[in-house]
N, C-alpha and C positions, 0 to 999 in steps of 0.2 A: 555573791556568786553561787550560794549553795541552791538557791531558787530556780540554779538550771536544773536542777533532777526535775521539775514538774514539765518542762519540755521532754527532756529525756526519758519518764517514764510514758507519756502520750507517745511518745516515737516508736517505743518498745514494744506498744500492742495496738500501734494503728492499723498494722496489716493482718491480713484474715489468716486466723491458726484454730487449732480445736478449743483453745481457752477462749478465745470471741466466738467463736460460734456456741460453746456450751451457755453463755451467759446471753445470748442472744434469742436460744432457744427455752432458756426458762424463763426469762422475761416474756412472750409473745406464750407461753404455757401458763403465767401467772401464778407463782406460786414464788410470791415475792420472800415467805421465810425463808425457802431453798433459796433465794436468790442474793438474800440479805448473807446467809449462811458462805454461800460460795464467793463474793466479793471479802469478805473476811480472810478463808482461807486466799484466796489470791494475793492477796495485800501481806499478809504473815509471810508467805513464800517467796515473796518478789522480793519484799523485805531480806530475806535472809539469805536468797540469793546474793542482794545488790551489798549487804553488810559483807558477808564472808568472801563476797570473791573482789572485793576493792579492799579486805583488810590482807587478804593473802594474793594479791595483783602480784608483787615485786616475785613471791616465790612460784606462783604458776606459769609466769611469762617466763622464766630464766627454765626451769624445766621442761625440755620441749617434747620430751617424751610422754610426760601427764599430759600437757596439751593437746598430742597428738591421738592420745583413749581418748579425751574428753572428746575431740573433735570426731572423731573415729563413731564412738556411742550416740554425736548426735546425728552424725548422719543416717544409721542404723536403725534410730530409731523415729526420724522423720520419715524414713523411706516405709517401716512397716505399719506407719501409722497413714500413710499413702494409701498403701495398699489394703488395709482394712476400709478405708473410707472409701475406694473404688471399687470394691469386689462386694460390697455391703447390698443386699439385698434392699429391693426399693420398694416391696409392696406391704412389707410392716413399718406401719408410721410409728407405733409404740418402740416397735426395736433400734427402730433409725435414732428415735429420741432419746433411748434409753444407752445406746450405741457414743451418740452423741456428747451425752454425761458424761461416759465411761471414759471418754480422748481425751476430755476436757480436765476432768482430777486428775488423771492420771499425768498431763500434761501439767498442772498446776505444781504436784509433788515432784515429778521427777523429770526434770527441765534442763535437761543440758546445755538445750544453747544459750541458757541464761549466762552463764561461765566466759565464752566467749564475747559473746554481747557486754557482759560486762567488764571483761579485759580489754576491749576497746573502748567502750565508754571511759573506763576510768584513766586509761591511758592519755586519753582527750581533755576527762574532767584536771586532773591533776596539773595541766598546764595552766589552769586560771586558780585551780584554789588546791587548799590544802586540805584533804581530809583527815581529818585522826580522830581516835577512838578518847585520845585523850579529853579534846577539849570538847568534842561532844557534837562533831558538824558531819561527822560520818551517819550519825542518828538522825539528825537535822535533815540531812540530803538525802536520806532513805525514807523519812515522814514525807516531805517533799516530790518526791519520786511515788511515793502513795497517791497523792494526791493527782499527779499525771494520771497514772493509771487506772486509778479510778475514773478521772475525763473521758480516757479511752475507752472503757466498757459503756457507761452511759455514751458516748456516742454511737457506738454498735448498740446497745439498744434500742433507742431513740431512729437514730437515723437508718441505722442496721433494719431493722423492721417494717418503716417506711417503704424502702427500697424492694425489700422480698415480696409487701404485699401489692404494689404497685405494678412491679414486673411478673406475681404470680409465681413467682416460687417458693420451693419447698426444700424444706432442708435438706432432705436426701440428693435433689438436683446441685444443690452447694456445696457438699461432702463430696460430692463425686468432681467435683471442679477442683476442688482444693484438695482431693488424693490425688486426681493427675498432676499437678501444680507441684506438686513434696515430691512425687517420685522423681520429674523433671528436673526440679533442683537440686535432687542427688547425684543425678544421674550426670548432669552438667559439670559439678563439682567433684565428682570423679573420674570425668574424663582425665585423660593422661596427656591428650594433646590441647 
């Protein structure tokens, strides 16, 4: 059962955020040690996301006041990474690109809604298996979950690339899709009604 993290880490980053488009954009730039380099850190962080917050599930879910910062910071922080990516100037390609990087680490390091995402995941996984740090499947299912992830980028690359050069787009055209897109889903999810 632990072989379901490799579905669940492809789930996690099928949809388009600043960490598929930064890997996206250096892949189609070619400058595969940067690229080698930032699949690394992604995998390290996703990792230690998906360890830390399925070993402390039981105490951030009962605490609903951490959850509701965490939840609070990622909305916060989806919305003003929206609004950079919509207000971004479009006639520097280097700054868009370089713009683009900047979402993308910064996204990689400091990932709140990893926290949530993964208090439902684990809340999900925990009905068909056990994980525990003990016998070693928690590690297992986070190796696992790499391996998703990793699927996910290489399909944004791959297929990611295909697509922009087919339809003729450009990154900054994609930034600005997907700053409207964040601020939207902020905006939704804190409607009151």
């Amino acid at each position: 059962m632990i072989l379901i993290g490799i579905p669940i880490g492809l789930y996690g980053y099928l949809f388009p955020g600043n960490i598929n488009l930064m890997v996206l954009e250096i892949y189609r730039s070619g400058k595969l040690k940067f690229l080698l380099a930032v699949f690394a850190l992604i995998l390290v962080f996703e990792s230690i996301y998906c360890i830390a917050s399925l070993t402390l599930l039981n105490s951030i879910k009962s605490d609903h006041k951490l959850y509701g910062y965490i939840e609070r910071f990622s909305y916060a922080m989806i919305f003003l990474m929206g609004l950079w990516m919509l207000f971004e100037k479009r006639r520097n390609g280097s700054k868009t690109y370089k713009n683009t990087i900047y979402r993308g680490v910064l996204s990689i390091i400091v990932h709140p809604q990893q926290i949530p995402f993964w208090i439902v995941a684990g809340i999900i996984i925990n009905r068909f298996t056990h994980l525990s740090t003990d016998n070693g499947s928690l590690f297992l299912f986070a190796f696992f979950n790499a391996i998703g992830t990793s699927l996910a980028m290489l399909l944004y690359m791959f297929v990611g690339s295909k697509i922009l050069n087919f339809f003729q787009f450009n990154i900054a055209q994609v930034n600005k899709v997907m700053g409207g897109i964040y601020i939207l889903l902020v905006l939704y999810h804190l409607n009151p009604f």
